[in-house]
N, C-alpha and C positions, 0 to 999 in steps of 0.2 A: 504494500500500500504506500504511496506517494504521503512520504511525512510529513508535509505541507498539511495535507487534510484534518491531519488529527489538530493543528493551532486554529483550523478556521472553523473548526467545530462539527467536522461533516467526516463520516467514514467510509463512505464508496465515490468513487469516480463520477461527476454529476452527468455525465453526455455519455456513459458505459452502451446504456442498451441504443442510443439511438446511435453512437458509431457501429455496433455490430448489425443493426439492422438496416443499413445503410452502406455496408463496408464493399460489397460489389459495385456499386453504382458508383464511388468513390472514386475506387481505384480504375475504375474500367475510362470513367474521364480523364483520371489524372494521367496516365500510362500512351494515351494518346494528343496529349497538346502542351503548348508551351508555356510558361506562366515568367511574369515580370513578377518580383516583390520588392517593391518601393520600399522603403524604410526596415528591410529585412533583416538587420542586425539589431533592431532592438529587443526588449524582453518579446513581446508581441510577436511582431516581426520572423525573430529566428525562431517562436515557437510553432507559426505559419511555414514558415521554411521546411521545417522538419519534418510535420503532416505532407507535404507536398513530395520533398524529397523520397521521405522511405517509400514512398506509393510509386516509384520509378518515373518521374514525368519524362517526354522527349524533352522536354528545354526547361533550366530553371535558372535564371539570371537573377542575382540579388544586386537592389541598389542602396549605398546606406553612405551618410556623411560621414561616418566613425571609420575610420580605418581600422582601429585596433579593437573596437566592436565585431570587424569584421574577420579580421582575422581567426578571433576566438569564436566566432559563428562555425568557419570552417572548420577551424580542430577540430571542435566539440563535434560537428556530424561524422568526421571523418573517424574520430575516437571509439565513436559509439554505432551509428550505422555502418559505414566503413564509405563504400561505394556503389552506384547503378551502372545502368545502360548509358541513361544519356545524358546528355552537357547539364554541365553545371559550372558556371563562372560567375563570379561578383566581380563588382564595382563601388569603387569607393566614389562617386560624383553625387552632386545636388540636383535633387531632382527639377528644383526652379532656376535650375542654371541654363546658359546657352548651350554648355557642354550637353548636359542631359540631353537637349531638343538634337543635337547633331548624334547623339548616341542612339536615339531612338530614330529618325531617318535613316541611317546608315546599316539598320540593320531588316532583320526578317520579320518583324512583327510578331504578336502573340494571342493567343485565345482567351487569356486571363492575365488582367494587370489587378493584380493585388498594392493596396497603398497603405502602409501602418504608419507614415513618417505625421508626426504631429507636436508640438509643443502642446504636454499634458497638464503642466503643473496649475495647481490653484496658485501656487506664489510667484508666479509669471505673469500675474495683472497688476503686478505693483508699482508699475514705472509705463510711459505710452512709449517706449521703443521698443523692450519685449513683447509688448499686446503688439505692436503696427508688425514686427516677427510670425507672430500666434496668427494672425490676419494673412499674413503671404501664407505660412506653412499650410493652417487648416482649411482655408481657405481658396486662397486662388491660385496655390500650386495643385490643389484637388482637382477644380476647375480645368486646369491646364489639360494637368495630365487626363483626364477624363476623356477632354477632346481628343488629344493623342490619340487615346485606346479608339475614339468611332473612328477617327480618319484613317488606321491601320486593320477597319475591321475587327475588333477585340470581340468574343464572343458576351463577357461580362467584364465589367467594372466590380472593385469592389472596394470599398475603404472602409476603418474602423467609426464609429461616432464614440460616444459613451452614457453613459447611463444621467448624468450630467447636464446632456441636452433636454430630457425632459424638466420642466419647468424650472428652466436655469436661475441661478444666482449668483454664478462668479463668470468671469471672462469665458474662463475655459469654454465651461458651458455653453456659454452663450454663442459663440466662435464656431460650436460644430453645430450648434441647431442652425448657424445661419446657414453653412455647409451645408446642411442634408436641403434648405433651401435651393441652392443652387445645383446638388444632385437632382432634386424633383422637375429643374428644366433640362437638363442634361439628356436626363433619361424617355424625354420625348427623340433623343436620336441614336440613345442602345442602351441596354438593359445595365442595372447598376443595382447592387444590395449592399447591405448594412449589415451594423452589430451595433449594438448597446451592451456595454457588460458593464460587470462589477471591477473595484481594485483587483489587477493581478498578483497574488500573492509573489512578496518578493522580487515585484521588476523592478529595472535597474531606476533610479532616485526616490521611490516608494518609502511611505517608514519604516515596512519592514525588512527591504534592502538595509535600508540605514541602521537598523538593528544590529544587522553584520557587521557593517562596518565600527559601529560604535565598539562593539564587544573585541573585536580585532585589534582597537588602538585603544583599549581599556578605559573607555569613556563611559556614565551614564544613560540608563535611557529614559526617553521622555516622549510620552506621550497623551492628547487629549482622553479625557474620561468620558465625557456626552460627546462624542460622534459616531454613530456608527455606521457600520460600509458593510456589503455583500464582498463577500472574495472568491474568487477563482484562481485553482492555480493554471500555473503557464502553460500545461500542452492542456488543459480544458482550455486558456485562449485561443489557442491555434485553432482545434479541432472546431471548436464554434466558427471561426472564420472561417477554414476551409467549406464548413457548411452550409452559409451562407451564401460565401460564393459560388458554390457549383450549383446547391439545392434551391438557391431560392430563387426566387422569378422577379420581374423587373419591380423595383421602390421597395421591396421588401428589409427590414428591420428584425433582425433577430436578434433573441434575449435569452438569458436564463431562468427557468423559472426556479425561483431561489425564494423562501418562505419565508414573509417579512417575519415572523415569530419566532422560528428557528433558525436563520441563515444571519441574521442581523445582528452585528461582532462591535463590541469597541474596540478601537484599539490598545486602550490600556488590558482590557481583558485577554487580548494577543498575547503581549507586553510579558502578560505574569506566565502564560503559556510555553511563551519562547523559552524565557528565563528557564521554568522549571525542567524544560526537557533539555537541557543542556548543564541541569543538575545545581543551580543555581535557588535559592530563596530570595524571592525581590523582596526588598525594604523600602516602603515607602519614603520619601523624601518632601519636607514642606517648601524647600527652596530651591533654585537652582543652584547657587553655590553649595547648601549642604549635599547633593544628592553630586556636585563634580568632585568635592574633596575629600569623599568616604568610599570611594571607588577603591583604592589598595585596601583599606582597611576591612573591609566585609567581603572584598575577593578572599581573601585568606581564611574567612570562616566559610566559603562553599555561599558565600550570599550576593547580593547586586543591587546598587543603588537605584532606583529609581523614580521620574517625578512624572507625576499626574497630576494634569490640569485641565478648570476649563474652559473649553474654546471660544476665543474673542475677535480673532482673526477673519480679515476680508473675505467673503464667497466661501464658508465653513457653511457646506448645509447638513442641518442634523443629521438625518437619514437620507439613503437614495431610493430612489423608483424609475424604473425604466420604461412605462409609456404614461400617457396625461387621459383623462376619463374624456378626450376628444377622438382617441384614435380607435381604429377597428383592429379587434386580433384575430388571431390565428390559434388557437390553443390546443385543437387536436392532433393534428399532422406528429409531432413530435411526442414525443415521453417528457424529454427535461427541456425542450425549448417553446419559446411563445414567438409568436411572428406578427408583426405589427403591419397590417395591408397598408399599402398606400396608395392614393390618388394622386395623380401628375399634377398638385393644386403648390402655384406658387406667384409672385406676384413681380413679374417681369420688373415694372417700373419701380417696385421699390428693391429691383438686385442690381440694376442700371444705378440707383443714387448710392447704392452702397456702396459699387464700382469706380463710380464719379467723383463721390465726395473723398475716399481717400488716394487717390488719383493726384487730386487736387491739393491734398493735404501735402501729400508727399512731394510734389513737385513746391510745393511754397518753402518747403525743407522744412519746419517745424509744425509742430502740433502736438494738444496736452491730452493728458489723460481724459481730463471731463470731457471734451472733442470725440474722443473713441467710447465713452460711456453712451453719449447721447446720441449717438450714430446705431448704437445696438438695438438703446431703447427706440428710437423706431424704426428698427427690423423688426424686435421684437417686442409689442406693445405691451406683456404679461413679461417682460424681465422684471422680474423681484432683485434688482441686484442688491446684495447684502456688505452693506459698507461700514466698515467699521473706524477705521482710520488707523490700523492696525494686519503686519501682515506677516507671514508664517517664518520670512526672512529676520525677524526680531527674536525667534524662540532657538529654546537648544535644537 
């Protein structure tokens, strides 16, 4: 059993019976066409890779800005899967670069372009040059490459959303609902799915990546008490994206169904999980300074500092939920997934001001935070954005 499961509270595999009832149809696509993966060296990413890979695809090209992301993408398959039949080469380029567009002319085209590249963070709306970032990446390098995939004939489009975009309250969020906007015109000119998921347990800048890292360099950990998140671990990311993109049909939105009463984790209650299965007793801590300078001192009794707090920070939303009591689902096709139908319903001229006004913004060379806040709220009239003046870049 994948040790992951036993911290997020759950004991079997969430997508078990619906990859085996599904595992012919899978593989009989994947074994015959080529697939692009945009952003394929990140946690997501190379967890999609790997679904892909072991299924033998004819072509699997990875594109990812990290080199040494990418690097360790390839070990790790070559380690453990070993090798296939056919091509498989990465690239280190951006995918909003000129490079990319002459990478993509120059070559054979594909049946699936898979896209995972995204600025995820809640603490990336702190400042308007990472949001105007968040805006290119989730945004109109999606756009871009989208079109790519119809002018080369792609059979399916497919990129990640998150659970986030339903009834947003921080950038992030807000940033990929505008996205699946922009996929809903898209996809009057070739088919395109989705995903909404939970935190992936343990990707890379997560707080329970950062757990690892904390415990590595003997540091304290810390974590909010009143938040909590659905988790999946990383080849349940994959394997839901791969399913998405082969199984679902054009606007479709898939999810996990994950029981808000049972699935629904703090992360301090992580926190004391982690700790314990790595043989450690957490100690509360009232401070931040007490819970950084009793770090030697309770490592030696088998214990670990810890501080819990609660959350005050910008776009901290309590809980998540992955569709709005607007949308139509899908709830039987699957075992553990729900599928959100969509209508090709989006509103041209207000993707055109969106297009226009930071166009505009960017060629004047400056523009502020509130400028990108109020740009959102009218894309999206129901943004709750949650401002606190206060942001996650302030905490341990």
């Amino acid at each position: 059993m994948d040790p992951i499961l036993s911290l997020i509270g759950r004991k079997n595999p969430l997508l078990l019976k619906d990859i085996k009832a599904f595992s012919n149809q899978l593989s009989s696509i994947v074994k015959d066409s080529r697939f692009l993966v945009i952003g394929g060296a990140g946690s997501i990413g190379s967890a999609v890779t790997r679904e892909i890979f072991k299924r033998n695809p004819r072509v699997l090209h990875v594109v990812d800005i990290s080199e040494n992301n990418m690097v360790e993408l390839v070990r790790d398959i070559r380690s453990s899967i070993g090798y296939n039949d056919g091509e498989f080469a990465t690239f280190a380029i951006d995918c909003g670069s000129d490079i990319f567009d002459s990478f993509i002319k120059s070559g054979k085209g594909y049946d699936y372009i898979l896209n995972l590249s995204a600025l995820k963070h809640v603490r990336s709306e702190k400042d308007p040059y990472t949001i105007m970032r968040m805006i290119d990446v989730n945004v109109f390098n999606t756009d871009k490459t989208m079109r790519q995939a119809q002018e080369m004939s792609a059979k399916k489009y497919f990129c990640v959303s998150t659970d986030k975009a339903a009834n947003p309250v921080n950038m992030m969020g807000a940033s990929k609902r505008i996205m699946e906007m922009f996929l809903m015109r898209r996809s009057l000119e070739m088919p395109v799915s989705t995903a909404r998921f939970a935190n992936v347990a343990f990707s890379d800048g997560s707080l329970l990546y950062g757990f690892n890292r904390r415990i590595e360099k003997g540091q304290p950990l810390s974590a909010p008490n009143d938040v909590r998140r659905y988790f999946v671990t990383p080849q349940e990311s994959g394997e839901l994206c791969l399913m998405s993109c082969l199984l679902g049909e054009n606007r479709d939105v898939f999810f996990p169904k994950l029981d808000h009463d049972l699935n629904l984790i703090t992360f301090s209650e992580i926190a004391e999980k982690y700790l314990e299965n790595l043989g450690y007793e957490p100690v509360p801590c009232s401070t931040e300074d007490e819970a950084r300078s009793r770090v030697g001192e309770l490592k030696s009794q088998r214990k670990y500092p810890v501080y819990f707090f609660k959350s005050d920070t910008t776009g901290e939303k309590d809980f998540e939920e992955f569709y709005t009591d607007r949308e139509i689902l899908d709830m039987e096709r699957f075992e553990a997934l729900g599928v959100i139908k969509n209508n090709a319903e989006f509103d041209s001229a207000k993707l055109n001001r969106f297009t226009e006004t930071i166009s505009s913004l960017r060629s004047n060379g400056t523009w502020t935070r509130g400028e990108l806040i109020d740009l959102f709220n009218f894309m999206i009239p129901e943004f709750n954005h949650k401002e606190t003046g206060k942001f996650l870049d302030g905490r341990m």
